[in-house]
C-alpha positions in Angstrom: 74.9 5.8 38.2 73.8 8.8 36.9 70.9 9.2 38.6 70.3 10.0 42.3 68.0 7.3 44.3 64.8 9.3 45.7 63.8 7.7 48.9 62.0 5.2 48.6 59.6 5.1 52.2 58.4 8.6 50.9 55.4 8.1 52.9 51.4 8.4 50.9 50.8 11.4 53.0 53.7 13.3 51.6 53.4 12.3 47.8 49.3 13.7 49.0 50.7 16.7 50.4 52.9 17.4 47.6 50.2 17.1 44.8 48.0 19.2 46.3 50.8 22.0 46.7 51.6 21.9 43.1 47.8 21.6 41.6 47.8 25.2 43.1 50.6 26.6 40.7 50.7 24.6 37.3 49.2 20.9 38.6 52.8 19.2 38.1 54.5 17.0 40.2 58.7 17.3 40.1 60.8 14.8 40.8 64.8 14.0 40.2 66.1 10.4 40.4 65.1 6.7 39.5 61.9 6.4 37.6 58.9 5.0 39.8 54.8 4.8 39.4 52.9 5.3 42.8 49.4 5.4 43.5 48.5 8.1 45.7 44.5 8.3 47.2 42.9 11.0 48.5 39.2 12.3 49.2 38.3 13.3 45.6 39.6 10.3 43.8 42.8 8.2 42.7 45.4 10.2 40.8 48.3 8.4 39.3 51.5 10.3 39.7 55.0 9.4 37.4 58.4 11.0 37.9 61.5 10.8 35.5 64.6 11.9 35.4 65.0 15.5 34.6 61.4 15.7 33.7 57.9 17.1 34.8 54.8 15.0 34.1 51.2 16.6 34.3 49.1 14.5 36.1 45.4 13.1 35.1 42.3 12.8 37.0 38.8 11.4 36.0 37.4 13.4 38.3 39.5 16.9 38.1 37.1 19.8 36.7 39.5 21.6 35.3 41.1 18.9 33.2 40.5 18.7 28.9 38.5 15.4 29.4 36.1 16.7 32.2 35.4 19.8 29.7 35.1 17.7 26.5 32.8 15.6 28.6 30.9 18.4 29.3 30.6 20.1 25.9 29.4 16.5 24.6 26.5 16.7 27.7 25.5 19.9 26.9 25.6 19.0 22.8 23.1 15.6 23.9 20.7 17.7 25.9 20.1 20.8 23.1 19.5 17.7 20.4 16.7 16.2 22.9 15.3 19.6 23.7 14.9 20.2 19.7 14.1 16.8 19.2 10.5 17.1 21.5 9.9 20.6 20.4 9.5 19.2 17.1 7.3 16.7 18.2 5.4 19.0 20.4 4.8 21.1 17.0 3.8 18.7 15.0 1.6 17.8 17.3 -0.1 20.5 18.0 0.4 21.8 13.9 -1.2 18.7 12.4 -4.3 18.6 13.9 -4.6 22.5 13.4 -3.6 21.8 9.7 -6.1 19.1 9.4 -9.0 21.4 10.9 -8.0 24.2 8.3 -8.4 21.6 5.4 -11.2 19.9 6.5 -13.5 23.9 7.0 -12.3 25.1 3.9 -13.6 22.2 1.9 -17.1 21.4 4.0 -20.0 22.0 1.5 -22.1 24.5 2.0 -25.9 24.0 1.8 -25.5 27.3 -1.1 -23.2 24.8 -3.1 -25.6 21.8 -2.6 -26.8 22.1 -6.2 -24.6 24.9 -8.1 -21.3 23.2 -7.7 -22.1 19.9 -8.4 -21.1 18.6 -10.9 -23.6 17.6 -13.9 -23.3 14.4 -15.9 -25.0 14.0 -19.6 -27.9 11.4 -19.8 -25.9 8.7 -21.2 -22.9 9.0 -19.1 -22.6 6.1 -16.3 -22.6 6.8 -12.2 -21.1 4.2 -9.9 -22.7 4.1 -7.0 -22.3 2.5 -3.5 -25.4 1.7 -1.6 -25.2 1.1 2.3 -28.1 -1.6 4.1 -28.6 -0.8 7.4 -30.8 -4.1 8.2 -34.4 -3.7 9.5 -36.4 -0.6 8.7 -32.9 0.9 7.0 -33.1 -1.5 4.5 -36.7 -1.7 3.8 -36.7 2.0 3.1 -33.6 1.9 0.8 -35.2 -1.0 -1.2 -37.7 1.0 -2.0 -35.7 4.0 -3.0 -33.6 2.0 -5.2 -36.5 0.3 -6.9 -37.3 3.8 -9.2 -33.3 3.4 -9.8 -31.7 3.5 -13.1 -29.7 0.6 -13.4 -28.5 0.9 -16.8 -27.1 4.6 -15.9 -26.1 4.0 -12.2 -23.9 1.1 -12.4 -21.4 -0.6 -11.4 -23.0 -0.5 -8.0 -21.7 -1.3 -4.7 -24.0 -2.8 -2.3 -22.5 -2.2 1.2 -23.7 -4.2 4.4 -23.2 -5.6 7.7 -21.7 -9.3 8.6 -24.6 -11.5 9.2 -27.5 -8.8 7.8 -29.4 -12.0 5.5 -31.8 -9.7 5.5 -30.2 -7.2 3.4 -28.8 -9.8 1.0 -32.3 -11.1 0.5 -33.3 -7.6 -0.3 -30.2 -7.5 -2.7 -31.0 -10.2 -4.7 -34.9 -9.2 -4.8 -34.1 -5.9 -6.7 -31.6 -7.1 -8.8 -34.0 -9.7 -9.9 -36.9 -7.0 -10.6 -34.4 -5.4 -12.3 -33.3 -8.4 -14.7 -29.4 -7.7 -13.8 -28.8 -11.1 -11.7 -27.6 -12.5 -14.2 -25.0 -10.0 -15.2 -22.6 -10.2 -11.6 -20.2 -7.9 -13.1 -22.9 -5.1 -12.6 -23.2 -4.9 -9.3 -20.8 -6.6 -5.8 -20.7 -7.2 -2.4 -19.1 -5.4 0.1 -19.5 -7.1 3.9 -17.9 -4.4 6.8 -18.4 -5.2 10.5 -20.8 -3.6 12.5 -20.0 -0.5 14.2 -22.6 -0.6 17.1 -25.3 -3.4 17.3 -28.5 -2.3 18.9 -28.1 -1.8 23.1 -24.5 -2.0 22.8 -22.3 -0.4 25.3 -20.5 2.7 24.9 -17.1 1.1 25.9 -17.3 -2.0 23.4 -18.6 0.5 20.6 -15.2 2.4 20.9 -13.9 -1.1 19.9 -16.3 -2.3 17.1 -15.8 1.0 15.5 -12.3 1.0 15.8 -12.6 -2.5 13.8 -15.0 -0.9 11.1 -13.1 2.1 10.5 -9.7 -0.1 9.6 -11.7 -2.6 7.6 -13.8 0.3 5.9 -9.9 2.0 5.0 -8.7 -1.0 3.7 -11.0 -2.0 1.4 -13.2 1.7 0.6 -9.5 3.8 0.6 -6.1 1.7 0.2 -7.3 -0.7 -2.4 -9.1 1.1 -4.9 -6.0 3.8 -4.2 -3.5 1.3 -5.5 -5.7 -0.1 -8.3 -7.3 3.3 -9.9 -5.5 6.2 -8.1 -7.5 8.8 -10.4 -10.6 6.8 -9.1 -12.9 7.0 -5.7 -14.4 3.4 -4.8 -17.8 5.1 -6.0 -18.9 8.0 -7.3 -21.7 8.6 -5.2 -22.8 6.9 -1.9 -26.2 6.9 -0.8 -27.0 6.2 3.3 -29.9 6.9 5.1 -29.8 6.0 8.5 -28.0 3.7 11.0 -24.2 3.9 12.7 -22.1 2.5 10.4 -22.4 5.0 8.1 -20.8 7.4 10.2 -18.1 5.8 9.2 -18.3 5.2 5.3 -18.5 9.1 5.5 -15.3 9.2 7.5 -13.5 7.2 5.0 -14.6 8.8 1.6 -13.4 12.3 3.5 -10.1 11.0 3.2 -9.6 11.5 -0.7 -11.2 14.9 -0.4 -8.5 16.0 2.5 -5.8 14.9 0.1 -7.2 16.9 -2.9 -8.5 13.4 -4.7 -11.7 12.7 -7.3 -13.6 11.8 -3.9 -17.5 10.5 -4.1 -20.4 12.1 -3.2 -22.5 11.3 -0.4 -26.2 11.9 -0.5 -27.8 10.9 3.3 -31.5 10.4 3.5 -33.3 10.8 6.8 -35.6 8.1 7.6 -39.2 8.6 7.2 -39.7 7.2 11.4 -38.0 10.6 12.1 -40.5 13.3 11.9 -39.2 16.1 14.5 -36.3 15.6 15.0 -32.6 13.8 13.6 -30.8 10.8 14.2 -27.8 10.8 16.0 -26.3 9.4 12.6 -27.6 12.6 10.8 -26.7 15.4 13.3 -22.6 13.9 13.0 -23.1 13.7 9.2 -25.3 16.7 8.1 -22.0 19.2 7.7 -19.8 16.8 6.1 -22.4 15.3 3.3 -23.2 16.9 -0.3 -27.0 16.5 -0.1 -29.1 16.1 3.2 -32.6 15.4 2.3 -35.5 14.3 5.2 -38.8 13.1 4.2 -41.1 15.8 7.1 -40.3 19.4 7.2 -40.4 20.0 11.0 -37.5 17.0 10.7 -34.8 19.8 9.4 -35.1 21.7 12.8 -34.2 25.5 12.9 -31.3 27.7 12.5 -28.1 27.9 10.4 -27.7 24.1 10.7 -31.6 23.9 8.5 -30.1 25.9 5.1 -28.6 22.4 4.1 -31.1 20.5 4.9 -33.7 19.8 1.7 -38.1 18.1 2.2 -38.7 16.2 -0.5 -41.8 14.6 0.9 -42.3 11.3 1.5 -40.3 9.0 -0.5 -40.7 5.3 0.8 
């Protein structure tokens, strides 16, 4: 043979001992003789050692530091981590940008009470107005009948009558005024729109989270997305006149949405019930800096300070 036989009762401990004296110079292990595999164990890990004939073999470990794969692993770590660092920092900017962005938008664009009749926009006598009307139910929609009964309906139509689920009283009040005004007959004037009810009267502040909630995605869907897709050059009406209760916090809310995105948007015109006399609504007070025209129907109603250079007393009109 041409090989000489290396012993084979080379004890664990010395193929240990002998690794660990040559991971000091180049990590080889040398041996001369028949070709054999042993598995050697030691505190760190398991390292598999091979000898040939004539030839030095560079041993492997999973767990050696120093080794290509431990490095590569590392460089791969460190490559995982910096993409998750960027990745929330992003987040945490957009975040914080958006909002910030929104705010910008939403105070450059706020009508002024100076712009309440200058930059509005003026229509010749024959033109048509759509208009969306929202019935409060009760005293809401007792005053806004009789608003509506001096109303033009030849010019101001279509119109968009806008009330709560269950409100018969409103729809009563509906059909009264569009039989004083001979239009019943003609349904393609005028239609329906039922939303439900952001606060009902003694409701609870945690379960008006949720019915608001409910009214702004109903109110989005039918006020934003649909007439979006149908007539994207067109708001769902070109003016919208409240005057009172909850919901229309929310129809406000809604129409904002084409102004933010630089759309035709409609005009909202909010009318201060005649019951309030010194003082606003909790309705008007959210409303007053985001709506074209604020009118209330006592002066001493307006208040004092900046806030009053919108508001406009036209006397009593109900």
């Amino acid at each position: 043979m041409n090989s000489r036989i290396c012993s084979t009762k080379m004890s664990d401990r010395k193929i240990n001992e002998g690794m660990y004296r040559n991971r000091g110079r180049d990590n080889n292990v040398t041996g001369i003789g028949l070709r054999y595999t042993r598995t050697a164990s030691y505190k760190r890990g398991t390292v598999k050692v091979e000898e040939t004939r004539g030839k030095s073999l560079r041993h492997h470990s999973s767990l050696d530091p120093t080794s290509d794969d431990a490095r590569a692993r590392r460089v791969r770590k460190g490559r995982v981590a910096d993409q998750m660092v960027s990745f929330f920092l992003l987040i945490g900017a957009l975040v914080v940008l958006l909002p910030l962005a929104l705010l910008l938008r939403i105070y450059t664009i706020l009508p002024s009470g100076q712009e309440k009749t200058t930059n509005a926009p003026k229509r010749k006598p024959s033109s048509k107005c759509s208009i969306a009307i929202f019935l409060g139910s009760g005293g809401h929609t007792s005053e806004m009948q009789t608003l509506l009964s001096t109303l033009d309906f030849e010019r101001y139509t279509p119109r968009t009558y806008i009330y709560c689920h269950g409100d018969e009283m409103s729809l009563r009040a509906i059909a009264k005024l569009e039989s004083d005004k001979g239009t019943s007959t003609k349904p393609e004037t005028y239609n329906l729109l039922p939303l439900p009810r952001a606060r009902k009267v003694g409701q609870s502040p945690l379960s008006t989270v949720f019915s608001a909630f409910q009214t702004v995605v109903v109110a989005t869907y039918r006020l934003f997305l649909l007439p979006l897709f149908r007539h994207p050059s067109r708001p769902f009406a070109d003016l919208l006149v409240i005057n009172g209760p909850g919901t229309c916090v929310v129809l406000v809310l809604v129409s904002w949405i084409r102004r933010i995105l630089a759309l035709p948007h409609t005009r909202v015109i909010y009318i201060e019930s005649f019951a309030r006399v010194r003082s606003l609504s909790l309705s008007a007070k959210l409303v007053r800096p985001f709506v074209d025209r604020f009118i209330v129907q006592w002066p001493e109603a307006g208040g004092v300070g900046p806030a009053s250079s919108k508001v406009e007393y036209r006397g009593w009109l109900v």
